[in-house]
CHARMM internal coordinates of N, CA and C (Angstrom, degrees):
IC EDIT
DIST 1 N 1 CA 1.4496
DIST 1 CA 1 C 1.5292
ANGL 1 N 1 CA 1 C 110.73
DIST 1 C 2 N 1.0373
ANGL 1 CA 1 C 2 N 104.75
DIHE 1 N 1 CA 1 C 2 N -35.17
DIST 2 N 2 CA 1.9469
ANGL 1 C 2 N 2 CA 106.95
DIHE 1 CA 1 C 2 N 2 CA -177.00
DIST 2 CA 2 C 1.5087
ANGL 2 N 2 CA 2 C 112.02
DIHE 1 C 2 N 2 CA 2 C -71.54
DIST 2 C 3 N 1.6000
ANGL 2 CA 2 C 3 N 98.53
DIHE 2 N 2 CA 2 C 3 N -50.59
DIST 3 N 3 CA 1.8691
ANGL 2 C 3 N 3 CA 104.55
DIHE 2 CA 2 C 3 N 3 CA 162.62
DIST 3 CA 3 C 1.8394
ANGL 3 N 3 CA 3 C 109.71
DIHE 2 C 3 N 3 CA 3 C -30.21
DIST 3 C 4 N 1.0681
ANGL 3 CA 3 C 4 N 94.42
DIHE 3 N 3 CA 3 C 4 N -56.20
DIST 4 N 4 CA 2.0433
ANGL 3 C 4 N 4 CA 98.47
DIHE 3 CA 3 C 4 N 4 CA -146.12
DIST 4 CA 4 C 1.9687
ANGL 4 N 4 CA 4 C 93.69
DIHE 3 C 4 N 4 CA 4 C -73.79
DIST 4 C 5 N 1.8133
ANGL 4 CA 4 C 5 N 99.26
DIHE 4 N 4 CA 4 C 5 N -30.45
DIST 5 N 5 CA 1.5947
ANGL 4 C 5 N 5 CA 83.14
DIHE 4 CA 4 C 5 N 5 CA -173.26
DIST 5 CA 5 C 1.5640
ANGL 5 N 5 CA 5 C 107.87
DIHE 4 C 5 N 5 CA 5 C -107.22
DIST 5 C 6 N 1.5334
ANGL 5 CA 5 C 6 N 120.37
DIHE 5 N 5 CA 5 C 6 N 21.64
DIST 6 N 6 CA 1.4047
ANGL 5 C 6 N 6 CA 124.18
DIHE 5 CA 5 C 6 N 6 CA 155.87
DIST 6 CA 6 C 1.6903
ANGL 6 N 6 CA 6 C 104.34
DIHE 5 C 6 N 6 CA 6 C -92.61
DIST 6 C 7 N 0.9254
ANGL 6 CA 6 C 7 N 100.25
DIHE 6 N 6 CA 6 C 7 N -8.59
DIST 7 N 7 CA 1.9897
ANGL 6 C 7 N 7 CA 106.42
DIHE 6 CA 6 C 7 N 7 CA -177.21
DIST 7 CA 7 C 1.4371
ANGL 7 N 7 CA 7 C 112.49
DIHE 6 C 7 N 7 CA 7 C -85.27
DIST 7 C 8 N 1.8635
ANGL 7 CA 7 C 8 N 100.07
DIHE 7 N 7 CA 7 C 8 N -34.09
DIST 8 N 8 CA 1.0670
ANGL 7 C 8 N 8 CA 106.15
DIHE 7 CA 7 C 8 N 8 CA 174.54
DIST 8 CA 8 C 1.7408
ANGL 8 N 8 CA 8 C 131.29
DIHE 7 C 8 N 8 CA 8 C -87.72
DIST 8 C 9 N 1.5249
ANGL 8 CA 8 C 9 N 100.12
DIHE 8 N 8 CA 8 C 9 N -33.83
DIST 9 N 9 CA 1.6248
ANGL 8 C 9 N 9 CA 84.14
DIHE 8 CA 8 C 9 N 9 CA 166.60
DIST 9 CA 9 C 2.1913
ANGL 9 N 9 CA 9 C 105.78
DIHE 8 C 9 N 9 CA 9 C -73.92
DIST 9 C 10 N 1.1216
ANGL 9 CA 9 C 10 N 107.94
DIHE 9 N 9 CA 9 C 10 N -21.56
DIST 10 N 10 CA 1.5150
ANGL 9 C 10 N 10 CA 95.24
DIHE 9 CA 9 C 10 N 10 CA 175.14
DIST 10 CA 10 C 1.7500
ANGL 10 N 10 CA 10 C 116.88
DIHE 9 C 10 N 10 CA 10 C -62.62
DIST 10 C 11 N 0.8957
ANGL 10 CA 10 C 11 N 113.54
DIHE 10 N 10 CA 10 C 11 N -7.55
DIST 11 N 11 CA 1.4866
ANGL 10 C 11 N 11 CA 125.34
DIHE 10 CA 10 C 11 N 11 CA 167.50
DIST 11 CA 11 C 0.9486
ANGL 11 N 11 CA 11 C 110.33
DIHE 10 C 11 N 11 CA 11 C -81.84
DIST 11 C 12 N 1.5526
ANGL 11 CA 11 C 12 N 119.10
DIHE 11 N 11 CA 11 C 12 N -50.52
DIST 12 N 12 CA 1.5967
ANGL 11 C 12 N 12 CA 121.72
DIHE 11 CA 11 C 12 N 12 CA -171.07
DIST 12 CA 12 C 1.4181
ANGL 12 N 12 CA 12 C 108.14
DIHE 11 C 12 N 12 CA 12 C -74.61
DIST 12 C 13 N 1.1544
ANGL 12 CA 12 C 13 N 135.85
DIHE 12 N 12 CA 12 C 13 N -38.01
DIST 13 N 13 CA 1.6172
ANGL 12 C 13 N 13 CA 142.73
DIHE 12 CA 12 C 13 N 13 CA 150.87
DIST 13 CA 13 C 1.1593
ANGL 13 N 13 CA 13 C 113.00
DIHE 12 C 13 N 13 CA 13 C -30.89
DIST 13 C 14 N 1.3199
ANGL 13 CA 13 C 14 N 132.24
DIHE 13 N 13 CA 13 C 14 N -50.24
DIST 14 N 14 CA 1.4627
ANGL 13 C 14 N 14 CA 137.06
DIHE 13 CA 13 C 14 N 14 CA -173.44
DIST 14 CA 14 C 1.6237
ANGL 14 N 14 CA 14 C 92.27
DIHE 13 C 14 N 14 CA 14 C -71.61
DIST 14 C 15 N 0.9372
ANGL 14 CA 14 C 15 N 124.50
DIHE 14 N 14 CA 14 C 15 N -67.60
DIST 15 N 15 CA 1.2686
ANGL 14 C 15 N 15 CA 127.53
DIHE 14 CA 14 C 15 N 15 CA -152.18
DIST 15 CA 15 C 1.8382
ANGL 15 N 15 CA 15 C 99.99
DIHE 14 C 15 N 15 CA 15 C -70.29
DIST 15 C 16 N 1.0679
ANGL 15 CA 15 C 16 N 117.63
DIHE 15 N 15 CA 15 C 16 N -35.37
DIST 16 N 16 CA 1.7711
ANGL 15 C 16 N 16 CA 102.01
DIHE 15 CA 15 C 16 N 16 CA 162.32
DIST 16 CA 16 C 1.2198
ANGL 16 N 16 CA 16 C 130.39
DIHE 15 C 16 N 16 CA 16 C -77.16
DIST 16 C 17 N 1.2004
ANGL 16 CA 16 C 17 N 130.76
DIHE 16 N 16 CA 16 C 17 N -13.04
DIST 17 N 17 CA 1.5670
ANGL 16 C 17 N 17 CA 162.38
DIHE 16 CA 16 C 17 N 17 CA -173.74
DIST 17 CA 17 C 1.6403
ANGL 17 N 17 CA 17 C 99.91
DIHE 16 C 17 N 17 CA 17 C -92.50
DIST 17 C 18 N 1.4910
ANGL 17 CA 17 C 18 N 132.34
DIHE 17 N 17 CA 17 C 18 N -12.45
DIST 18 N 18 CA 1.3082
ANGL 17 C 18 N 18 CA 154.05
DIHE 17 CA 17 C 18 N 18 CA 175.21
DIST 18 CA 18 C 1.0207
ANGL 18 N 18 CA 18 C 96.53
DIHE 17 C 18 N 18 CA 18 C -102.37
DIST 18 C 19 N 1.4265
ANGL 18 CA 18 C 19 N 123.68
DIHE 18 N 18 CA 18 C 19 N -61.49
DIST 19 N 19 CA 1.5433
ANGL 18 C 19 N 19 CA 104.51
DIHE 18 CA 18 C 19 N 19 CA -166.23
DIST 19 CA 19 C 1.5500
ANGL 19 N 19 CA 19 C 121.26
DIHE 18 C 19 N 19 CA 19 C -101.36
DIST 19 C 20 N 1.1391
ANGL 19 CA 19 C 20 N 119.17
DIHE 19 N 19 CA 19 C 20 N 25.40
DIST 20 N 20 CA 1.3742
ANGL 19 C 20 N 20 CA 147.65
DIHE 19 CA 19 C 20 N 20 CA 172.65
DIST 20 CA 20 C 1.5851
ANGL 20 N 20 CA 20 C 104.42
DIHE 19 C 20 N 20 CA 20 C -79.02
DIST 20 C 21 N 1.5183
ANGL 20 CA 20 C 21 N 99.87
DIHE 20 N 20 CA 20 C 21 N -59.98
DIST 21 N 21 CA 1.4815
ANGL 20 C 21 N 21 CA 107.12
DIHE 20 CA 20 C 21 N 21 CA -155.10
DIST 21 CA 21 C 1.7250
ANGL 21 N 21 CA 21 C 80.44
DIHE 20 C 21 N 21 CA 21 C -98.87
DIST 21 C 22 N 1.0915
ANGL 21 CA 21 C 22 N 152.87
DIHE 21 N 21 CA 21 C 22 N 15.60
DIST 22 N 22 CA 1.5998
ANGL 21 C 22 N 22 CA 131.71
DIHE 21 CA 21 C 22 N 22 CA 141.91
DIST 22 CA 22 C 1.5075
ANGL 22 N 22 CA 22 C 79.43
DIHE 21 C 22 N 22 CA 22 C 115.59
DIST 22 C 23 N 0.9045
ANGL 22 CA 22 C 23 N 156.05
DIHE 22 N 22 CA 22 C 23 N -68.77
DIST 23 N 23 CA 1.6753
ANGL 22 C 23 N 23 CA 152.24
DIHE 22 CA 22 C 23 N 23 CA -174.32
DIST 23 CA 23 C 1.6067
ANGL 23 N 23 CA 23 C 124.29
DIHE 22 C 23 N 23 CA 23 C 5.59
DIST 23 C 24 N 0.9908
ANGL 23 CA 23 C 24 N 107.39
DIHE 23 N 23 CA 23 C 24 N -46.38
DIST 24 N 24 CA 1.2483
ANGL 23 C 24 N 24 CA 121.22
DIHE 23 CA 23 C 24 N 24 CA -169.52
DIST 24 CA 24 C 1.5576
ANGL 24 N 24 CA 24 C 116.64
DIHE 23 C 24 N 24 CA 24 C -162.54
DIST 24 C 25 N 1.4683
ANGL 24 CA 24 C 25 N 102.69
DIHE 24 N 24 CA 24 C 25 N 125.28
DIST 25 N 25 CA 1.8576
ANGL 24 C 25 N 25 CA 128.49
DIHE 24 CA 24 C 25 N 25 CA -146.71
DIST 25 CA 25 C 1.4507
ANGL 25 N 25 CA 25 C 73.46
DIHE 24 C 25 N 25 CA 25 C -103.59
DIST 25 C 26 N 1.6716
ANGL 25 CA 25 C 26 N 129.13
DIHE 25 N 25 CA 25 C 26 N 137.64
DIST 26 N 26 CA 1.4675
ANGL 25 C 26 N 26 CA 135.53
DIHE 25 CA 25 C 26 N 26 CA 119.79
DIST 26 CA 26 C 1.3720
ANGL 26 N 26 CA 26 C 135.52
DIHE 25 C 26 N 26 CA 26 C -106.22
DIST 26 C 27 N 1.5401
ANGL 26 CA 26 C 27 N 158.77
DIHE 26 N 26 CA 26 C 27 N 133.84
DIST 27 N 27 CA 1.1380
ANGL 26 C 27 N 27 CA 132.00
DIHE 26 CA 26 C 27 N 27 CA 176.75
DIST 27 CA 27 C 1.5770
ANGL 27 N 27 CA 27 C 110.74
DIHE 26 C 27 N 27 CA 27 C -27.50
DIST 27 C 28 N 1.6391
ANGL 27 CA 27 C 28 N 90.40
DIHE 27 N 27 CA 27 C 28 N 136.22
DIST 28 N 28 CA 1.5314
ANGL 27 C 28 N 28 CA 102.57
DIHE 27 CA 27 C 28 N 28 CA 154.39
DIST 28 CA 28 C 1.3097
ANGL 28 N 28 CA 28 C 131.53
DIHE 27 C 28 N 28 CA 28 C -18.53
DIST 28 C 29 N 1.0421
ANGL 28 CA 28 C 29 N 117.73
DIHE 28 N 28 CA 28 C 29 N -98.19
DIST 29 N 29 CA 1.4439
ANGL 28 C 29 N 29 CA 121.22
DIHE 28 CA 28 C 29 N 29 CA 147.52
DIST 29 CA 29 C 1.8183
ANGL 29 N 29 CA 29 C 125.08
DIHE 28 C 29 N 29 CA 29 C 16.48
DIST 29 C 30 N 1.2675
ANGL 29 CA 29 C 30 N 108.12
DIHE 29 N 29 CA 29 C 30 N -66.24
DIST 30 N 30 CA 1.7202
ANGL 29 C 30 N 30 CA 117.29
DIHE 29 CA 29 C 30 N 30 CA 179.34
DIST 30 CA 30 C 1.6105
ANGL 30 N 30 CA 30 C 95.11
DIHE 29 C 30 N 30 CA 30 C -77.01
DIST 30 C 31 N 1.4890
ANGL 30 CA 30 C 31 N 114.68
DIHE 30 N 30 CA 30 C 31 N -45.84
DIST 31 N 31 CA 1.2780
ANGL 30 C 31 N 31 CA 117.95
DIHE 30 CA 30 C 31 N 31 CA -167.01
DIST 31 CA 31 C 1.9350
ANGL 31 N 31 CA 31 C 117.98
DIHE 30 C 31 N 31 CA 31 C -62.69
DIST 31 C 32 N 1.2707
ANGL 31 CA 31 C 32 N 104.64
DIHE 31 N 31 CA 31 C 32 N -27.46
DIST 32 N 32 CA 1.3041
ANGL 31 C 32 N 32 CA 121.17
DIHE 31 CA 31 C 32 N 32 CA 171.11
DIST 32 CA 32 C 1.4189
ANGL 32 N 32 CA 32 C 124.56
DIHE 31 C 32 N 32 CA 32 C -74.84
DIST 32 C 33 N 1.8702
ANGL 32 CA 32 C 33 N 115.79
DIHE 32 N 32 CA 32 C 33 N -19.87
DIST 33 N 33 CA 1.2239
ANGL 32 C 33 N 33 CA 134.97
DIHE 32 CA 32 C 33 N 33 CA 162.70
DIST 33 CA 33 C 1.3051
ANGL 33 N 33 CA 33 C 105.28
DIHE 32 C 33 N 33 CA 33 C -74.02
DIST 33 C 34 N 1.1175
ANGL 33 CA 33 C 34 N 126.45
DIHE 33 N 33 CA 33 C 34 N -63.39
DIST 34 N 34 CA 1.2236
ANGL 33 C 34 N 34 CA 127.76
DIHE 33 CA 33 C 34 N 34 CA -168.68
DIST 34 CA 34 C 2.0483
ANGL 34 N 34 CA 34 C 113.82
DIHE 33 C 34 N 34 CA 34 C -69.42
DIST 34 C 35 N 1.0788
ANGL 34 CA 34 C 35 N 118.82
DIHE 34 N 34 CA 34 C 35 N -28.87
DIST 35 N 35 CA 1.3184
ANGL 34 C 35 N 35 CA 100.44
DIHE 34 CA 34 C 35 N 35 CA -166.47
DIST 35 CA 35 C 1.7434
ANGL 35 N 35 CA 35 C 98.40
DIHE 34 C 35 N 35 CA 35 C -131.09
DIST 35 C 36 N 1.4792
ANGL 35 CA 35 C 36 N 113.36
DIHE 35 N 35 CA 35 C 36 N -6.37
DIST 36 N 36 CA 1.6156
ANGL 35 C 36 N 36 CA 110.41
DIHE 35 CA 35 C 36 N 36 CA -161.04
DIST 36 CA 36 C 0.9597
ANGL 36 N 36 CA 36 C 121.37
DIHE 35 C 36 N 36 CA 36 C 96.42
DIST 36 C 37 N 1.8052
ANGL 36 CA 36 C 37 N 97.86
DIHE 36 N 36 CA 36 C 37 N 129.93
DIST 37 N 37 CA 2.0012
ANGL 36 C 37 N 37 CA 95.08
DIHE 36 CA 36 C 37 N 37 CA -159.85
DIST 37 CA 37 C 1.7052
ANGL 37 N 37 CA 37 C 87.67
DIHE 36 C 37 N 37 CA 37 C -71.72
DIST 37 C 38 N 0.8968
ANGL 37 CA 37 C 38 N 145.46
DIHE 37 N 37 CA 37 C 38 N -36.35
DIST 38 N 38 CA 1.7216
ANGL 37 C 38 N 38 CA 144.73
DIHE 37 CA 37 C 38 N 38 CA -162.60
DIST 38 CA 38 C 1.8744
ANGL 38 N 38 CA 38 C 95.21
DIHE 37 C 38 N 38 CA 38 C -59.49
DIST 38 C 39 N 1.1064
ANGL 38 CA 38 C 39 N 120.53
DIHE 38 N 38 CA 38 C 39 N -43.96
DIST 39 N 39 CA 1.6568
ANGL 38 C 39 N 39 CA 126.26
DIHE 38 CA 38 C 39 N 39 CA 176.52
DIST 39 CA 39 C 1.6887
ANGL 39 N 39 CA 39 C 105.99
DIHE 38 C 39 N 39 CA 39 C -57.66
DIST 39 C 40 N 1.0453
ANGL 39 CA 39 C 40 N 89.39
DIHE 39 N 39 CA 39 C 40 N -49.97
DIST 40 N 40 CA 1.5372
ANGL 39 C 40 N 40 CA 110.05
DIHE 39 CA 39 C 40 N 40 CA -163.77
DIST 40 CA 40 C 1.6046
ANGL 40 N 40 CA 40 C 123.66
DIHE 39 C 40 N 40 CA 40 C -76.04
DIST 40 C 41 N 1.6655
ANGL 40 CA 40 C 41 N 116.44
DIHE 40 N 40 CA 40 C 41 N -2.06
DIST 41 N 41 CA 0.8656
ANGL 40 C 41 N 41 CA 140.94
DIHE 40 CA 40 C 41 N 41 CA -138.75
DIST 41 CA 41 C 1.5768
ANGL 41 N 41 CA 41 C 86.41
DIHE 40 C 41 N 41 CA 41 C -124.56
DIST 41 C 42 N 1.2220
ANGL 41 CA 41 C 42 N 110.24
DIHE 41 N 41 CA 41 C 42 N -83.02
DIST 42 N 42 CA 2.1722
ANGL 41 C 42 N 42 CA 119.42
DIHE 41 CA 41 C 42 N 42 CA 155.51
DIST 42 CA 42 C 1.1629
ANGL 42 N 42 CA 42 C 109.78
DIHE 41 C 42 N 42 CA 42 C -35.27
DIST 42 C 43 N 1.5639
ANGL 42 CA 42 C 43 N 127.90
DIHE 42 N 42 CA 42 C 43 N -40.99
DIST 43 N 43 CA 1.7296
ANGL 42 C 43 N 43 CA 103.38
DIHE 42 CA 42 C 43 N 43 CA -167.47
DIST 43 CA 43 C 1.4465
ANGL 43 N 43 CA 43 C 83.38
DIHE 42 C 43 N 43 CA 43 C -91.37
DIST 43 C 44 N 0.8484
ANGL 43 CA 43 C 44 N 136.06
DIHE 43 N 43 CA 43 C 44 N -48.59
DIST 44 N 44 CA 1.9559
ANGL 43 C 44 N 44 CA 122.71
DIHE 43 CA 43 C 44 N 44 CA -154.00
DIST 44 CA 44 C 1.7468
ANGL 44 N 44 CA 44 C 90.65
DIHE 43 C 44 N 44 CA 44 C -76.41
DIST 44 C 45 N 1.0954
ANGL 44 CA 44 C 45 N 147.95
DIHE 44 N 44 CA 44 C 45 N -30.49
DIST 45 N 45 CA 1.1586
ANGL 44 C 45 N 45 CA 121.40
DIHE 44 CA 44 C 45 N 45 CA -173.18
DIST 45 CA 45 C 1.4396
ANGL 45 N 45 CA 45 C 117.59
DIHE 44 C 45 N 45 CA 45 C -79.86
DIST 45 C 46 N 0.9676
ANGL 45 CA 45 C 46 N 126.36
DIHE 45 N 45 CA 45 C 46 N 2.60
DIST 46 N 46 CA 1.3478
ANGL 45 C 46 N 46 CA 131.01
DIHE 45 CA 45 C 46 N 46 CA 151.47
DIST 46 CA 46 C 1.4447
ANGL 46 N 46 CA 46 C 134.83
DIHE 45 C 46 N 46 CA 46 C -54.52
DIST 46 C 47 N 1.6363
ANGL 46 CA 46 C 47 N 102.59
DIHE 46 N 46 CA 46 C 47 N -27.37
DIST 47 N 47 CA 1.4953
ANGL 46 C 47 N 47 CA 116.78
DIHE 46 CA 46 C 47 N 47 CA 172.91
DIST 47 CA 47 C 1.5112
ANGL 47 N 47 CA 47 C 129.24
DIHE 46 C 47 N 47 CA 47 C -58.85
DIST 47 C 48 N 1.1199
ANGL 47 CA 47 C 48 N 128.33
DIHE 47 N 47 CA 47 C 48 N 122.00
DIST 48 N 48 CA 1.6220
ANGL 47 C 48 N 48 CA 104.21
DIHE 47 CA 47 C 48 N 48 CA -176.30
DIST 48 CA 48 C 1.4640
ANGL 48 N 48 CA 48 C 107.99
DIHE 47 C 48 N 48 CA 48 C -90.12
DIST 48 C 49 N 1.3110
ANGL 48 CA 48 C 49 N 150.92
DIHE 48 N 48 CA 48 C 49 N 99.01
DIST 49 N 49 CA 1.3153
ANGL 48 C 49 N 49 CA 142.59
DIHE 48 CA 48 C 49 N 49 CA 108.76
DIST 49 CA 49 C 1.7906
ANGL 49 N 49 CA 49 C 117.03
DIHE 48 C 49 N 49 CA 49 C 74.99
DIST 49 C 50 N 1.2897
ANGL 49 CA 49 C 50 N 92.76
DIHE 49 N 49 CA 49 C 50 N -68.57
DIST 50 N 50 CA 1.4530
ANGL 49 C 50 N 50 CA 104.69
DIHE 49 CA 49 C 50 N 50 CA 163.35
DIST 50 CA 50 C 1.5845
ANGL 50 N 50 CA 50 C 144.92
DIHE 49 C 50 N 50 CA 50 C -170.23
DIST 50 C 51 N 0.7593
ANGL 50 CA 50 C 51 N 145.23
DIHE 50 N 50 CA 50 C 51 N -87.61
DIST 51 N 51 CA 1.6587
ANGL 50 C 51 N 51 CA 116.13
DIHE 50 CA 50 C 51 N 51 CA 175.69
DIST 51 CA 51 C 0.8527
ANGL 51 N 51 CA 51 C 148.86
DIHE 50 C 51 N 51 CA 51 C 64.97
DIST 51 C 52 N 1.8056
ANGL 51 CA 51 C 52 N 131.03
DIHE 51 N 51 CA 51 C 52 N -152.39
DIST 52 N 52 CA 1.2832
ANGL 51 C 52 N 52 CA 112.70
DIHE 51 CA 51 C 52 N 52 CA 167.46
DIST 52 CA 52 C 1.6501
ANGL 52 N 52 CA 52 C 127.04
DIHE 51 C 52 N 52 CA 52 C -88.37
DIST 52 C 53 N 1.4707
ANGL 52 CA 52 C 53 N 84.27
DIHE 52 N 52 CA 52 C 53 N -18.75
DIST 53 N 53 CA 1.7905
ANGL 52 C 53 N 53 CA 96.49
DIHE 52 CA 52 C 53 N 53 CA 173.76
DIST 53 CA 53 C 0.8998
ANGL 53 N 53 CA 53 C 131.98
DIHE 52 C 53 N 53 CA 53 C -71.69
DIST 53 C 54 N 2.0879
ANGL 53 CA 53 C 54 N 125.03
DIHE 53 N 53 CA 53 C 54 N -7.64
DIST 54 N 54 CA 1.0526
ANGL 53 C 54 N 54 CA 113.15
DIHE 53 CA 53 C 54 N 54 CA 150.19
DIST 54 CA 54 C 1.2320
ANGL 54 N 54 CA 54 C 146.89
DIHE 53 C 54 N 54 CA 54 C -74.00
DIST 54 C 55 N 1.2945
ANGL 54 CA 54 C 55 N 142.35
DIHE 54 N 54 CA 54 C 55 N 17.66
DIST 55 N 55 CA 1.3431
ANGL 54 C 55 N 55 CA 173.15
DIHE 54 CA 54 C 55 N 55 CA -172.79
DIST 55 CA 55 C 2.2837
ANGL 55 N 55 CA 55 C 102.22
DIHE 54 C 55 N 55 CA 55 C -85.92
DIST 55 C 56 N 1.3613
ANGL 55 CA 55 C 56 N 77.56
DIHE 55 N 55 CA 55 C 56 N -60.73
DIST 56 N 56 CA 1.4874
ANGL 55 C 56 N 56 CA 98.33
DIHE 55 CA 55 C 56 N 56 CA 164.31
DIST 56 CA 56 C 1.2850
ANGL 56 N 56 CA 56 C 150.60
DIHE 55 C 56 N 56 CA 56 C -36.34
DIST 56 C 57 N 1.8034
ANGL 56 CA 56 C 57 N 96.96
DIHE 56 N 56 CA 56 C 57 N -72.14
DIST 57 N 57 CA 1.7962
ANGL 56 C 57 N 57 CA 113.58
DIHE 56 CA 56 C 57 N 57 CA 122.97
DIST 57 CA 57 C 1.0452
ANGL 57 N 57 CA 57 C 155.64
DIHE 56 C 57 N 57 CA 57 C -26.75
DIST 57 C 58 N 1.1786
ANGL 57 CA 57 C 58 N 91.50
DIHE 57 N 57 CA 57 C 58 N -75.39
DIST 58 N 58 CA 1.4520
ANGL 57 C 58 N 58 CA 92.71
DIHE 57 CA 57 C 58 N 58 CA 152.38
DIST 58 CA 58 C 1.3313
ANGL 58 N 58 CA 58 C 155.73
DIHE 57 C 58 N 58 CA 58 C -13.46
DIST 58 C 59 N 1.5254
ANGL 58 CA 58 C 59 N 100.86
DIHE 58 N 58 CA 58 C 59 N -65.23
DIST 59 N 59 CA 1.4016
ANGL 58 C 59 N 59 CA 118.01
DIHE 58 CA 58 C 59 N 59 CA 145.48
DIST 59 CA 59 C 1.2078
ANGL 59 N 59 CA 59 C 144.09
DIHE 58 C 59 N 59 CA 59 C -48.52
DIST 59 C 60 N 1.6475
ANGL 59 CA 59 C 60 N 115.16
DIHE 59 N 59 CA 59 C 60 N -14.35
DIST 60 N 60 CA 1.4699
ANGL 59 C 60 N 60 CA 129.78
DIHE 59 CA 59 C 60 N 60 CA -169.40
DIST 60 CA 60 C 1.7467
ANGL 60 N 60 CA 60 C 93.18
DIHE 59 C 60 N 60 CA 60 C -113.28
DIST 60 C 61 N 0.9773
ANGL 60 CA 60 C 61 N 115.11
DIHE 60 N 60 CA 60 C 61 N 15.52
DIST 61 N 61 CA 1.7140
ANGL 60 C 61 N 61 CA 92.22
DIHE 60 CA 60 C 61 N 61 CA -159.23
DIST 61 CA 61 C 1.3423
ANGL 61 N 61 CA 61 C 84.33
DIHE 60 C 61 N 61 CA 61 C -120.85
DIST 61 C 62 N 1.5188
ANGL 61 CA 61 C 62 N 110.86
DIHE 61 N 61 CA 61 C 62 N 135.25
DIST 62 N 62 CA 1.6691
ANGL 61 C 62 N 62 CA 136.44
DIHE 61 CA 61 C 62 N 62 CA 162.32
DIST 62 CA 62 C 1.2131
ANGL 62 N 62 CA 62 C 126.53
DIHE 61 C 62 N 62 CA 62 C -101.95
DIST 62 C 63 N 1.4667
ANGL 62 CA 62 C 63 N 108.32
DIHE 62 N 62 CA 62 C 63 N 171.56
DIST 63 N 63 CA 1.7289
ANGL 62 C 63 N 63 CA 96.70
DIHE 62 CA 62 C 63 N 63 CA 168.22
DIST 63 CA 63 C 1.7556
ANGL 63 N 63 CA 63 C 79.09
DIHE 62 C 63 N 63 CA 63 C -134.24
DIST 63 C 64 N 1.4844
ANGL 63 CA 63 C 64 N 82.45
DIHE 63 N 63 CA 63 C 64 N 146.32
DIST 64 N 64 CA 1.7856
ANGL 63 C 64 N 64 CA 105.11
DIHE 63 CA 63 C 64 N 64 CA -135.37
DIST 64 CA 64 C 1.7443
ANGL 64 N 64 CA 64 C 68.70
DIHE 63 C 64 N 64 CA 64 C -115.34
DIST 64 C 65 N 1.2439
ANGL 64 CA 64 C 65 N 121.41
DIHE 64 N 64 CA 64 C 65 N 148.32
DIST 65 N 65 CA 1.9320
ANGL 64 C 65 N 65 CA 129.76
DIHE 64 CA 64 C 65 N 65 CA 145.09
DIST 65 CA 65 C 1.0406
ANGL 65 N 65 CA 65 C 102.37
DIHE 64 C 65 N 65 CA 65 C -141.64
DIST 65 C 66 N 1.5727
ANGL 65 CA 65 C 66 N 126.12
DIHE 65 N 65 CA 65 C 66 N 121.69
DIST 66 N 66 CA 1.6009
ANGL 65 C 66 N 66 CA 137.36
DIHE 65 CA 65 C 66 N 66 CA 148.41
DIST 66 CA 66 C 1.4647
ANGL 66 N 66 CA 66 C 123.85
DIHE 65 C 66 N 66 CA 66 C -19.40
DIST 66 C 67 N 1.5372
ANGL 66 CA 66 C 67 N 113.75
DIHE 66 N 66 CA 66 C 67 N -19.51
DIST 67 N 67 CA 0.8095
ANGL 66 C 67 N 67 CA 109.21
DIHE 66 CA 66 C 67 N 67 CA -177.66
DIST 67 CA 67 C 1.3541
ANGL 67 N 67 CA 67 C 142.67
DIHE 66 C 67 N 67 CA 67 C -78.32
DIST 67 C 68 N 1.2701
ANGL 67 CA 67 C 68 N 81.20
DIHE 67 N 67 CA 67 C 68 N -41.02
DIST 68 N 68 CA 1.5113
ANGL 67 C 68 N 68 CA 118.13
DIHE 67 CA 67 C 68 N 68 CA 175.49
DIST 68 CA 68 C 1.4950
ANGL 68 N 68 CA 68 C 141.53
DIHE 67 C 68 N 68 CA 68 C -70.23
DIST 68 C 69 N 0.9094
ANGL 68 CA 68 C 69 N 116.52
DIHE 68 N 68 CA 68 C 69 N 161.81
DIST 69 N 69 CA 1.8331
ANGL 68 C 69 N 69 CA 108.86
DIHE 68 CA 68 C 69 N 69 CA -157.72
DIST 69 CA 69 C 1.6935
ANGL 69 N 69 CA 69 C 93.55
DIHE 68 C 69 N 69 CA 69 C -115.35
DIST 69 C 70 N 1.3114
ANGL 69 CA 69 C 70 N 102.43
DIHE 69 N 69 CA 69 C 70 N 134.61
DIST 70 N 70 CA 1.6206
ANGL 69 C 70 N 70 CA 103.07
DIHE 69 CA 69 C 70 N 70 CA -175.42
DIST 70 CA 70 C 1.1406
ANGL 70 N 70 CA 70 C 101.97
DIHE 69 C 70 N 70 CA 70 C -102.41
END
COOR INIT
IC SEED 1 N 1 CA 1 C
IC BUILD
């Protein structure tokens, strides 16, 4: 039991430590679980909406679950 849920916040570490440093886009939403909607609030408002940079985005953005094993 300690294995699977030290595996699991080490997942969850990776995955905020990704989206910290710009790496990897998730909805708001997961992103506000994981790092704080107040964090999450500064990095996502930087995004523009639409344009050419969403093409870009796009591509980086997951749908992220805690649960799950990557």
């Amino acid at each position: 039991m300690k294995t699977e849920k030290a595996e699991q916040m080490r997942i969850r570490y990776k995955y905020r430590t990704m989206i910290m440093k710009g790496k990897v886009w998730i909805h708001y939403k997961g992103a506000a679980r994981l790092i704080g909607p107040d964090c999450a609030f500064h990095l996502y408002s930087t995004i523009k909406s639409g344009g050419d940079d969403t093409n870009q985005k796009e591509s980086k953005i997951h749908d992220f679950n805690p649960g799950e094993t990557v």
